[in-house]
Structure formats: structure tokens, C-alpha cells
N, C-alpha and C positions, 0 to 999 in steps of 0.2 A: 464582733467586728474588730476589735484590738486583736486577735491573733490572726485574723485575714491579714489586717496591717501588716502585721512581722512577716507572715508568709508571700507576700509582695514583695517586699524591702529585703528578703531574706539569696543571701547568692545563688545566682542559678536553679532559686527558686527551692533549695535545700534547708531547711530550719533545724536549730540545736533546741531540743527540747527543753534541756536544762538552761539557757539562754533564756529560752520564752517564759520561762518560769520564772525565773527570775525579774525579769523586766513587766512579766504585769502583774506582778509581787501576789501570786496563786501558788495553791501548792500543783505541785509536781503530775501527783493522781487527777486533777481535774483538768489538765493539758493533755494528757490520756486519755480521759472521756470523752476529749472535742477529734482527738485522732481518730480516736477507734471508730467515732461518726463518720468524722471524714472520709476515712480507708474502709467503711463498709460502706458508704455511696459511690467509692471510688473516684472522691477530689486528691484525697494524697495516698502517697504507697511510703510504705517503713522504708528506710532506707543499712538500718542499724539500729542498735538498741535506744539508743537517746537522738536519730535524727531521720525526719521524715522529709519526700521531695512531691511538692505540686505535682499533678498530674494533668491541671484541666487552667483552660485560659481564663477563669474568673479570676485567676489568685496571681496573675500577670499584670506587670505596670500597666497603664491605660497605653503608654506611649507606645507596647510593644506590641498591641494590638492593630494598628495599623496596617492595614493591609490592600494591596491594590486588587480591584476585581479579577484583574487577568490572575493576578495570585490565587487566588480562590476559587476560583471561577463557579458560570453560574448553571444551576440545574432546571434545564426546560418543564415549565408544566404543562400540559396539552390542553389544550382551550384559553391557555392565558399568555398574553405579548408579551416578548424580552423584555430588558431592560438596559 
């Protein structure tokens, strides 16, 4: 959950590996093991050697998740009323 956090807080959603290491006082290799999870689910993609970038809106402020219906918009299912 602590490196969700930083990848949240992290600009435009970009993280320094070495940063994260740092700050949740782990080594280096075990911020790699949470990557390589992440980027074989396809939540983050490498962006460079030491920095990776969000891909997927779990790892986005709450605040940026806002979104109006017409934004989205909605997908008819047949046999069931709008909304």
C-alpha cells in the first residue's frame, strides 16, 4: 500500500525508483519485484531504467477520478432500464 501511495503522489503519475527506495527505507531489488508484478498485470509500463509510469486509474488521486456521465458515458444492456 506504501508504494501505491507514492505512485499516486508521484507527478503525472511517473515514479523514481530510486526515490521509492529510498523513502520506504527497502532495498532497491524488492521495488523491482512490486514492478515487474505491476508491469506483468499491466498497472505500470518502465518508462527508463530507474522510472516507471501508472497505466490504470486505481493508482490516480481519488479527486481525479471524477467524472461526469456524459464523460463516460453509458453502455445499454438489453432487457435492463437506463439510468
Amino acid at each position: 500500500m506504501r508504494f501505491i501511495s507514492l505512485l499516486q503522489e508521484a507527478t503525472h503519475g511517473i515514479l523514481d525508483l530510486n526515490d521509492a527506495a529510498k523513502l520506504l527505507l527497502v532495498q532497491k531489488r524488492r521495488i523491482y519485484d512490486i514492478t515487474n508484478v505491476l508491469e506483468g498485470i499491466g498497472l505500470v509500463s518502465k518508462i527508463s531504467k530507474n522510472k516507471v509510469a501508472s497505466r490504470c486509474c486505481l493508482f490516480q488521486k481519488p479527486s481525479t477520478l471524477k467524472l461526469k456521465q456524459s464523460e463516460v458515458g453509458v453502455i445499454a444492456t438489453p432487457g435492463m432500464p437506463e439510468t
